[in-house]
VOFI-418695 format. One record per residue: z, y, x of N, C-alpha, C in turn. Coordinates in steps of 0.05 Angstrom, whole numbers, plus 5000, padded with zeros to 4 digits. Layout:
// VOFI-418695
{site {Z Y X} {Z Y X} {Z Y X}}
...
// end
This chain:
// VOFI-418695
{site {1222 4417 5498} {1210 4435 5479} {1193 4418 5459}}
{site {1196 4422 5427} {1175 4415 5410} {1159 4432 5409}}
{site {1131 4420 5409} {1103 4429 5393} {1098 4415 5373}}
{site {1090 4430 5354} {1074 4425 5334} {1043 4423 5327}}
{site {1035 4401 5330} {1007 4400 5336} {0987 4406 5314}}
{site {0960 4407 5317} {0939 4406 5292} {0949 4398 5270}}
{site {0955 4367 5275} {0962 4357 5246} {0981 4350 5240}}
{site {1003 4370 5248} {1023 4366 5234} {1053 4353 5244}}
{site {1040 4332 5269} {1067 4320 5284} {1092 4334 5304}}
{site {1102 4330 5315} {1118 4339 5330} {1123 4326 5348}}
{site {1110 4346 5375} {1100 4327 5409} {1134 4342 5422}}
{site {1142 4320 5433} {1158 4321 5447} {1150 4309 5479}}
{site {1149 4322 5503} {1141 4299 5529} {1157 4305 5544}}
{site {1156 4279 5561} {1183 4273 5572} {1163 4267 5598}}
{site {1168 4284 5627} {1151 4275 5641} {1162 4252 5666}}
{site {1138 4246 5681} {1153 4224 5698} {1163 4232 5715}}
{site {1168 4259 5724} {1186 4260 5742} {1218 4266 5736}}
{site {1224 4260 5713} {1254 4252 5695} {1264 4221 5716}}
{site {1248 4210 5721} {1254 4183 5725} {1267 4179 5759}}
{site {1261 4208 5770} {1269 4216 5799} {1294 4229 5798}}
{site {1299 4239 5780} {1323 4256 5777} {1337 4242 5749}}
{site {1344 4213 5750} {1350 4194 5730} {1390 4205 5723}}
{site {1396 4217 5709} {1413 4221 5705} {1437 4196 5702}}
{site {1435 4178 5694} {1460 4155 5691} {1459 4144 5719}}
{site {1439 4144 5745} {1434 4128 5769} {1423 4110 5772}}
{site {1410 4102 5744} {1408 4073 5744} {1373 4081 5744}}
{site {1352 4055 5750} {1334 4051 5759} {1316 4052 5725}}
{site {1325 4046 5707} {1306 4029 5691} {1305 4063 5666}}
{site {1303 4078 5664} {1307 4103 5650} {1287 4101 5639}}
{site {1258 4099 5643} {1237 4091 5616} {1241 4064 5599}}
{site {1249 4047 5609} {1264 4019 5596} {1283 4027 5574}}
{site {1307 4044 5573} {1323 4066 5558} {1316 4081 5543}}
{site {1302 4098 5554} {1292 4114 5540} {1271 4106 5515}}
{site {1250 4082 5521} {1235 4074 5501} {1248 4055 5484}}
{site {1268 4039 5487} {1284 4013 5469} {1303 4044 5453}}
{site {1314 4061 5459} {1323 4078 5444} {1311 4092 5426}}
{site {1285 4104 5432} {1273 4109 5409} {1265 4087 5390}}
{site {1261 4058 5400} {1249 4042 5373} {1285 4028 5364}}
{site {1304 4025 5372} {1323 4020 5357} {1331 4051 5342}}
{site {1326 4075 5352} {1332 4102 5329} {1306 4097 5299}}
{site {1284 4098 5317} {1267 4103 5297} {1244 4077 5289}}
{site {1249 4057 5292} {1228 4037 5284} {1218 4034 5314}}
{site {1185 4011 5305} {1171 4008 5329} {1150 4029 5321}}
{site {1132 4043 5337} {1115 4057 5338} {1094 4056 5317}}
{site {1085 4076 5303} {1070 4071 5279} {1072 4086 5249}}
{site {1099 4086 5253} {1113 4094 5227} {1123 4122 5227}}
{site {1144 4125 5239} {1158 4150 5252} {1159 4161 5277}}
{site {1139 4149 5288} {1137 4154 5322} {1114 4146 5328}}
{site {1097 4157 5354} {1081 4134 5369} {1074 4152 5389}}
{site {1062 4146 5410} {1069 4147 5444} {1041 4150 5458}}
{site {1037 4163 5474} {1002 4172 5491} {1026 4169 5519}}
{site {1014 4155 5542} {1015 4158 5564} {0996 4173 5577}}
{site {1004 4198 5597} {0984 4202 5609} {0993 4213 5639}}
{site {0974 4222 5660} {0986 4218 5686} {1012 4233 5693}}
{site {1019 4258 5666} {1039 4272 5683} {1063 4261 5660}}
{site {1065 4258 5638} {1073 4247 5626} {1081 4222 5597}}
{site {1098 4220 5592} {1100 4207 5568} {1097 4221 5538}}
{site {1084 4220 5520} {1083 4242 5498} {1092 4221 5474}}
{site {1113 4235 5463} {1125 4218 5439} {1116 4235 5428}}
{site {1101 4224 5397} {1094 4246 5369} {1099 4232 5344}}
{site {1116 4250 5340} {1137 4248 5317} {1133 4259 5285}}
{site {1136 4240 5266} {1132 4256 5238} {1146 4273 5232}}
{site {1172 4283 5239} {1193 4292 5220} {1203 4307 5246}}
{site {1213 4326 5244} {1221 4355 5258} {1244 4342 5273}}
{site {1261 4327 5260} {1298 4318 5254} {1290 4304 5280}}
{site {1280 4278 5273} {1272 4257 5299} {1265 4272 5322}}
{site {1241 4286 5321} {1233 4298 5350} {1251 4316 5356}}
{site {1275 4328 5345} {1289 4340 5358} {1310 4323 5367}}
{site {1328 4312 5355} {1343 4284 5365} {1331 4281 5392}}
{site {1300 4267 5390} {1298 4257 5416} {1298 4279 5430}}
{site {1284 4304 5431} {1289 4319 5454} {1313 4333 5463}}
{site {1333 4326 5446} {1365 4330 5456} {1380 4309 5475}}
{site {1370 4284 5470} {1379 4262 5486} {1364 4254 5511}}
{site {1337 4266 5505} {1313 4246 5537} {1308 4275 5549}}
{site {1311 4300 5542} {1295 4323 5552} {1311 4342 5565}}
// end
């Protein structure tokens, strides 16, 4: 699911328990999942940037297009 926050971005979170129920089998699914968003969208800063917190990962996104992208492929 996107939210749209105060100012404007678009929070997509991906939580850590994705990483238990790793869909391809393979071990490294935050390794993937983060080298995919910065070869889609840059390194963090520009069109993206990232809050860790205990239950999840929060990607927040400028542009509607991107945060949906990602939440079609990681969510």
């Amino acid at each position: 699911m996107i939210e749209k926050t105060e100012i404007g971005e678009y929070l997509v979170r991906v939580p850590w328990s994705y990483n238990e129920t790793d869909r391809d089998g393979k071990d490294d699914y935050w390794n993937d999942t983060c080298i995919w968003a910065i070869e889609r969208f840059g390194l963090p800063g520009h069109r993206f940037a990232t809050k860790l917190t205990e239950w999840d990962i929060s990607f927040y996104f400028q542009h509607e297009q991107d945060a949906l992208l990602f939440m079609l492929r990681w969510t």
